[in-house]
N, C-alpha and C positions, 0 to 999 in steps of 0.2 A: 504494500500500500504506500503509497508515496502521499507529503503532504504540499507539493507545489500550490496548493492554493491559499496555503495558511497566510499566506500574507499579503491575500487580498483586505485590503481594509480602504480603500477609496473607490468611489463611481468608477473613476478611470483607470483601475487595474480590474477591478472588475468587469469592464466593457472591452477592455484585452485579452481577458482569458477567456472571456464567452467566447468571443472571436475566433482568437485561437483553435479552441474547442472544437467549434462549428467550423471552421476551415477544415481542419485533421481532419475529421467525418466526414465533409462531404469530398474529400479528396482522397478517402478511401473507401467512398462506393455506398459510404450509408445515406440511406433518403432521410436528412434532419429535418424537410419541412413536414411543421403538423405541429399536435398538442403533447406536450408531456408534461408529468404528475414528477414533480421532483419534492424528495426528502431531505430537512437540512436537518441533521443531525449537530449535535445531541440536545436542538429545542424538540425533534418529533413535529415541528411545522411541517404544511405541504406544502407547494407552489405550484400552482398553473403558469407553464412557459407555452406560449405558441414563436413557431419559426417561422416566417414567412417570406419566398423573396421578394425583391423591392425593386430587384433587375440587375441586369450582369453589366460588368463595366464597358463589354462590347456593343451597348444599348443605348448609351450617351454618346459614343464617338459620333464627329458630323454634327453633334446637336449646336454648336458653338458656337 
């Protein structure tokens, strides 16, 4: 078990590692978009995440 996240404690490291996260996934093959039920331990809280994309960076080119 690795603790690489322990030391998220700001919006902006925490909006890096989602990031992150969700890059590695869907760059090996997993479908991220949708709803997931996530546990944060150790309050036993649940969280509702949805993924959704927003558009690929090849989607803006041209627009300028």
């Amino acid at each position: 078990m690795t603790h690489e996240f322990d030391d998220v404690v700001t919006e902006e490291e925490f909006q890096r590692a989602l990031s992150k996260l969700v890059s590695a996934a869907a760059a090996n093959g997993v479908d991220v978009e949708g709803g997931w039920t996530c546990e944060a331990n150790p309050t036993g809280e649940e969280w509702d995440v949805v993924i959704s994309v927003l558009g690929s960076s090849d989607s803006t080119k041209g627009t300028q």
